[in-house]
C-alpha positions in Angstrom: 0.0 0.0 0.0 1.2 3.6 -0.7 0.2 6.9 1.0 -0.9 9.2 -1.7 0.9 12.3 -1.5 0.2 16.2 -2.3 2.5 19.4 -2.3 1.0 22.8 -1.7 4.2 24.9 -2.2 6.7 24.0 -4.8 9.8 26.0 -4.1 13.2 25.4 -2.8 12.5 23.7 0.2 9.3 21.9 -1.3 11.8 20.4 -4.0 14.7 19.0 -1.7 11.8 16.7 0.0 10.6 15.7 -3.2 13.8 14.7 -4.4 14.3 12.8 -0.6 10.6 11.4 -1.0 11.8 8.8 -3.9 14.1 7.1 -1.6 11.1 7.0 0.9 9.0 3.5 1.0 5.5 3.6 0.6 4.8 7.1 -0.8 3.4 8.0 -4.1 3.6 11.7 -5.3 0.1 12.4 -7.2 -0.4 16.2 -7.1 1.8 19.3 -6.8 0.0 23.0 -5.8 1.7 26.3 -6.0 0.9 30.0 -6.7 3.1 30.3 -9.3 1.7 27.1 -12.1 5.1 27.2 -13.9 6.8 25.9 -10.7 4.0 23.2 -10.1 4.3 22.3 -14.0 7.6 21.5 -13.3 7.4 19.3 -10.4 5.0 17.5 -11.8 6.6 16.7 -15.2 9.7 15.8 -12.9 7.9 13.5 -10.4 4.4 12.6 -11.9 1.5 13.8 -10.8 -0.8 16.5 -11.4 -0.4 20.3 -11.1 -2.2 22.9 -9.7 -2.6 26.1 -8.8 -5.8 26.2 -6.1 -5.1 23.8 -3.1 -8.8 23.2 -2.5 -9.3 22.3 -6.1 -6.4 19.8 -5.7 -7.5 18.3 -2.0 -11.0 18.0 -3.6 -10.2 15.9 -6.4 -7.2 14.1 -5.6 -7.6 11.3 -3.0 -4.9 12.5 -0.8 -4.0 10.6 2.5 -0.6 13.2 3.6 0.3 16.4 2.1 3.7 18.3 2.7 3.0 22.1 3.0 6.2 24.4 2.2 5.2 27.5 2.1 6.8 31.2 3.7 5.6 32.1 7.5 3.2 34.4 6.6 1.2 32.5 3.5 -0.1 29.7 6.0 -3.4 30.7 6.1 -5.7 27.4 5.8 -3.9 25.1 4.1 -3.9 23.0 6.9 -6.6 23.6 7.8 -8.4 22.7 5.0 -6.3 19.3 4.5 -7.0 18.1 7.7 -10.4 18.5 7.3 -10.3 16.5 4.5 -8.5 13.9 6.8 -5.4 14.6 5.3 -2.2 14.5 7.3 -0.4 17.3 7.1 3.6 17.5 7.6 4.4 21.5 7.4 7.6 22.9 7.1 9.2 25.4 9.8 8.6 28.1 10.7 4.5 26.6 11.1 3.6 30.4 11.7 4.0 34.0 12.4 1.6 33.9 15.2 0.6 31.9 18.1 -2.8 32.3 16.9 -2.6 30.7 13.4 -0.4 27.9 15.2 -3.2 27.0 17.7 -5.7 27.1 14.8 -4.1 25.2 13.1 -3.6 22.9 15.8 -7.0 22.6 16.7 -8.1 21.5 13.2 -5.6 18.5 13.8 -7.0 17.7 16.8 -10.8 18.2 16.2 -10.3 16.0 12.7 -7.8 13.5 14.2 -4.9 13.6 11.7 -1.5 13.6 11.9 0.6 16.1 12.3 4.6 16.5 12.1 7.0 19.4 11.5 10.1 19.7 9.4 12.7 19.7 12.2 15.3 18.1 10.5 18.0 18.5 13.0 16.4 16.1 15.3 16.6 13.3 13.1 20.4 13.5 12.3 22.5 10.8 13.5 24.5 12.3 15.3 21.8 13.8 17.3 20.8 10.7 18.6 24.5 9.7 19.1 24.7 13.1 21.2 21.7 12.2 23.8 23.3 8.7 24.3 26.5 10.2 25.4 24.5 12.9 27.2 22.5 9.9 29.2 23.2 10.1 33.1 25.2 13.5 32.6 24.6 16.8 33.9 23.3 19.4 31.2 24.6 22.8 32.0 24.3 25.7 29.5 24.0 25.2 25.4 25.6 27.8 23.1 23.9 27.9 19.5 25.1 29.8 16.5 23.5 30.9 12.7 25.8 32.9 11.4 25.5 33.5 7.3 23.9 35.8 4.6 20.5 37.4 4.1 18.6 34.8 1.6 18.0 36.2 -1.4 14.0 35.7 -1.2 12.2 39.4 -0.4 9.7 38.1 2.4 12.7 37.0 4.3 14.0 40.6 4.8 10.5 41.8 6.2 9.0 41.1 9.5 5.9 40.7 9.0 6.2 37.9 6.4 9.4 36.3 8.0 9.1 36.7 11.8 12.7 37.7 11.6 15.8 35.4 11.7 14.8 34.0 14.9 11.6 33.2 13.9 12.4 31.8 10.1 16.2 30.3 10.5 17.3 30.4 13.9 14.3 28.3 14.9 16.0 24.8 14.3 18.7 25.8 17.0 15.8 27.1 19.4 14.1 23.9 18.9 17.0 21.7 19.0 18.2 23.3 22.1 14.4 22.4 23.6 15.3 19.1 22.3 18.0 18.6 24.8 17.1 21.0 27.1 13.2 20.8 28.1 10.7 23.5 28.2 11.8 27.5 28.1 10.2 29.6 30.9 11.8 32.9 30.3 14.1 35.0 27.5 16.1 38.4 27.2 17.0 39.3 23.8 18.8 42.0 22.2 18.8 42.6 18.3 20.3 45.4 15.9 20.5 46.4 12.7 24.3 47.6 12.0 25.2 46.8 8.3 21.9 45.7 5.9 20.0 49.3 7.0 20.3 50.2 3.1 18.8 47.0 2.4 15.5 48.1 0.4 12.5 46.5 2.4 14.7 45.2 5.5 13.3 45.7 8.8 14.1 43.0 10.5 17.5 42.9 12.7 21.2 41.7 11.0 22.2 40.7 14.4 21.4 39.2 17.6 21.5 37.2 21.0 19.1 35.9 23.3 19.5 34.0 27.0 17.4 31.5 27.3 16.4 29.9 31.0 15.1 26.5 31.0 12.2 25.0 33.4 15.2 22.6 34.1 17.6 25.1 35.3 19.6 24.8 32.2 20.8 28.3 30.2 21.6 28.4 27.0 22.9 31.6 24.6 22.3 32.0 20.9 23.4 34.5 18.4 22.8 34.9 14.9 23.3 36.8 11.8 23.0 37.6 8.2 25.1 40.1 7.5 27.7 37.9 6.4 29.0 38.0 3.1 30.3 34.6 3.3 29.1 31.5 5.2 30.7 30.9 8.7 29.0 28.5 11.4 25.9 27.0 12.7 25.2 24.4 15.0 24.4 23.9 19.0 27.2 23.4 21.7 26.1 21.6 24.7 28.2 21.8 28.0 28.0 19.2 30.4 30.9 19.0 33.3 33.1 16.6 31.9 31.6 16.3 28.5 31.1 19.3 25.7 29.3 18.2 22.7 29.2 20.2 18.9 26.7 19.3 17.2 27.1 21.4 13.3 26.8 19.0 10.0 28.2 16.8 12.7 29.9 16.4 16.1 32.8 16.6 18.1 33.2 14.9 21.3 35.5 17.1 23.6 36.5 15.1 26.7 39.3 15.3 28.9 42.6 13.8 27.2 40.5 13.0 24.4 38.9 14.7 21.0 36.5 12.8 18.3 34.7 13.9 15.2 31.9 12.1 14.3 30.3 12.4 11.1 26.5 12.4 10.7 25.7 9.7 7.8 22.5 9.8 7.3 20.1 12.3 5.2 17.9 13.6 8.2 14.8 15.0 5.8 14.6 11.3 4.1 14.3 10.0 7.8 11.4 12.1 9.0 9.8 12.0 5.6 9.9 8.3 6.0 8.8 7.9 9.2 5.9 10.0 8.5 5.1 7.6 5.8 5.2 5.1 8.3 3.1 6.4 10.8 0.3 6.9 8.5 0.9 3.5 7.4 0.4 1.8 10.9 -1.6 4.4 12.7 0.8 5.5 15.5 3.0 8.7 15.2 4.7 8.1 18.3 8.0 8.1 16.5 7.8 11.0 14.7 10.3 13.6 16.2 8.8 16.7 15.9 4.6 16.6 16.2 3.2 20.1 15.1 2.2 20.6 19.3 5.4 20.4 20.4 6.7 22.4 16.8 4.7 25.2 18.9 6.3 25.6 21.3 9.7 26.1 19.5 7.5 28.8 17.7 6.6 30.2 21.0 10.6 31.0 22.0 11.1 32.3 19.2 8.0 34.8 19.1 9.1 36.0 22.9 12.9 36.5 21.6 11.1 38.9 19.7 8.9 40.3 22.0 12.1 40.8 24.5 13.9 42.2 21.6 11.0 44.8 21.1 10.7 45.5 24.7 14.1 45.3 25.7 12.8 43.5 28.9 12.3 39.4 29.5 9.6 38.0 28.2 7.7 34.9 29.6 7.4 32.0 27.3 3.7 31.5 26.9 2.6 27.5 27.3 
């Protein structure tokens, strides 16, 4: 048996799943939605299917059981929503929102129609994640340093708040999460953000730099920075600090121990591995494997909307639950 598959979005990140979705067992792409046909044309000539341009046109005639929704922050409207009253399961892309708002809509049309729902985490499904809590097990976590350090993306949304949410918000967001990963639930944040070199930017209000202290329920503090006013590429990843342990995690990880240093390299293709075990929890009915599950997704979103609030404020802001 194979779980039918739809797109809604067809653009950059859209494409790399649908190039990692042939290697996945048990899904069929049938139908490929986007605003712009030419770019559904395309993926549909390269992967077979149908295009479209109207996602309730395509959910109504296709007999969809998942659909992967890639679209910008602030175009997830009810896409979703729609799908999963269909009885569709949805897997959605970070960031899942701009708001809180839209999140918990969203949410509650998962809930209320009883579909499933995961989140395009990818970090947590890299090997050398997992290799990273197994050395963690039994150890003391003290503080996390994360980093994404690079360019502005060339797409014009990203440069404006409203549509992006900001880096934090539209990039930065896999550290946040992955930090949450390790570290539990975030209570509280004080952030500071600037703008000191991409001001001449046309459009760009959002900030080129910034940091943000994060205090865990746990007791655990973590710092990360981030930037796009690179002109080159430079680092990204999450450091983890235990006493006699520190752990890098980037494209893969270095164990730092006393009298002893190892690399590690991270071997498999983390998008084909939650994409397939999507695929398989549709197939038997249980999601309990699937790493990121769009409630817990929201709460990742909710850091990152208080970094922004503390940013705004220039005070801590409470994490909301």
């Amino acid at each position: 048996m194979s779980v039918r598959v739809g797109f809604i979005g067809c653009g950059g990140i859209a494409n790399h799943h649908m190039n990692c979705m042939k290697e996945v067992k048990g899904a069929e792409m049938v139908a490929f939605c986007d605003i712009d046909a030419s770019r559904a044309a395309a993926a549909a000539e390269k992967f077979g299917g149908k295009a479209y341009t109207d996602y309730y046109e395509m959910l109504d005639r296709e007999s969809l059981q998942a659909a992967w929704i890639a679209l910008p922050p602030f175009a997830h409207t009810d896409q979703e929503i729609a799908a999963a009253r269909k009885g569709v399961h949805i897997f959605v892309e970070k960031p899942i929102a701009t708001t809180l708002t839209k999140a918990r809509e969203i949410l509650k049309a998962v809930q209320d129609n009883g579909v499933l729902a995961g989140v395009g985490y990818h970090w947590r499904n890299m090997e050398v994640t997992d290799r990273a809590k197994e050395i963690l097990a039994g150890k003391t976590l003290g503080m996390m340093l994360g980093y994404w350090m690079g360019g502005m993306p060339g797409v014009h949304w990203w440069r404006v708040m409203a549509e992006s949410g900001g880096q934090f918000v539209e990039q930065t967001t896999h550290i946040v999460d992955l930090a949450r990963y390790f570290g539990g639930e975030v209570e509280t944040v004080y952030a500071a953000t600037a703008t000191r070199a991409l001001g001449d930017v046309p459009d760009f209000d959002v900030s080129d730099v910034g940091s943000v202290i994060l205090k865990f329920k746990s007791g655990v503090v973590a710092t990360i920075s981030n930037t796009c006013l690179l002109k080159m590429g430079y680092t990204v990843g999450l450091h983890l600090i235990a006493p006699d342990t520190i752990l890098e995690i980037s494209g893969g990880l270095k164990v730092i121990q006393s009298g002893r240093t190892e690399d590690i390299r991270n071997t498999n293709n983390p998008t084909i591995r939650e994409d397939q075990t999507f695929i398989d929890a549709i197939l038997s009915g249980d999601g309990s494997r699937i790493r990121s599950p769009y409630e817990d997704a929201l709460k990742s979103l909710a850091v990152s909307l208080a970094i922004n609030e503390s940013a705004a404020t220039g005070q801590p802001a409470q994490v909301e639950g």
